[in-house]
N, C-alpha and C positions, 0 to 999 in steps of 0.2 A: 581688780574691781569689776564687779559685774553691770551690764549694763543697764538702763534701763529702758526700758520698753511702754511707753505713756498707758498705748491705746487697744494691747492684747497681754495678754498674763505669759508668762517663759515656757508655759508647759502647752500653751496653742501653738507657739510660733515654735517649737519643736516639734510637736505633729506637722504643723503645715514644711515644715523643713522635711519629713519625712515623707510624706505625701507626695511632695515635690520629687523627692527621689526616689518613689517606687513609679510615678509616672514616667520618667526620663528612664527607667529599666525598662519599663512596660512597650517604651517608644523606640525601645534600641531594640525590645527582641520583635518588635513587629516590623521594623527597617531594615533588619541584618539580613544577611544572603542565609538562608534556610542550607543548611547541610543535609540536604536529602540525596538517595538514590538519582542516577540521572537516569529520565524519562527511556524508556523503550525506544528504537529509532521505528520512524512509520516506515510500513512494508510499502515498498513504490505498489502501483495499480497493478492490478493481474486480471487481464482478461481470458473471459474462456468463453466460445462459441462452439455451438453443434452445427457443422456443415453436412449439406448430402451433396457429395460429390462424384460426376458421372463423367467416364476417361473414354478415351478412345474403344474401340474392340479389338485394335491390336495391344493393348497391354494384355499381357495372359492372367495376369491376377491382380485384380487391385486390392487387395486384400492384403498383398506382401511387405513384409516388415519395411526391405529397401525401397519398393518403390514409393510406398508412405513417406519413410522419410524423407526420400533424393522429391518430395512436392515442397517440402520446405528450403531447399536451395541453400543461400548463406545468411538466413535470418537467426542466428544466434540466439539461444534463451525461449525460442518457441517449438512449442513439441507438440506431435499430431498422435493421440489414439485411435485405434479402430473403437467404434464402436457396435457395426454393425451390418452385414454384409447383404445389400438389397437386390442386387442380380450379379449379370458377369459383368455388367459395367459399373453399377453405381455399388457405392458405398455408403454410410454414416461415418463421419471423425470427429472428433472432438480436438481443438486450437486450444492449446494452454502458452499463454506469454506472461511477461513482467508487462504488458498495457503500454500505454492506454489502447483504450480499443480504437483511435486512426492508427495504432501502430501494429494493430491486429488486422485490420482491415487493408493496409498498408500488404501487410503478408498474405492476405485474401487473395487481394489482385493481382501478385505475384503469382499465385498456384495457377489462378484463370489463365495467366500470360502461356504457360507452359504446351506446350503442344499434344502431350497426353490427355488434359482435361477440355472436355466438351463445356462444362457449366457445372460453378460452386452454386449453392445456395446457403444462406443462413436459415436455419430451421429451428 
């Protein structure tokens, strides 16, 4: 026996039964966890600073691979280029690190500490 329905006709309240459930699909696919790619991870900070830095006069070449490097000590992950060679005492480097820059800066004051260098500058 089918029912009766006073105050809508069978073929509205089957749309609205439809309606009703393209909304509730509509609502599950805009709630559901999205199946996408997971995001890129963020690169930590990298800092990099142009220093002019002026060493002793008993270093014989500041310019030398090793002693560039042995200005960086046991700061892991930070690397000194030459950039540019201004007399027999000073230099130009370029500090490349994973950051932040008090962590750059951090490695700064460490090269200053050294007894070879007279005075860093950031330039």
């Amino acid at each position: 026996m089918d029912c009766v329905y006073p105050l809508a006709s069978r073929a509205a309240l089957r749309g609205a039964r439809y309606g009703t459930a393209a909304s509730i699909v509509a609502l599950g696919l805009i709630t559901a966890p999205h199946n996408v790619g997971a995001d890129e991870p963020i690169a930590p900070p990298k800092c990099a600073m142009h220093l002019s830095v002026e060493v002793t006069p008993d270093v014989p070449n500041p310019s030398d691979g090793g002693f560039i490097s042995s200005l960086l000590g046991n700061h892991a992950g930070y690397q000194l280029f030459l950039l540019r060679v201004v007399s027999d005492t000073r230099v130009e480097l370029q500090l490349e690190g994973p950051g932040p820059d008090e962590r750059c800066q951090e490695v700064i004051d460490a090269m200053d500490d050294d007894g070879r260098v007279e005075s860093i500058d950031v330039i």
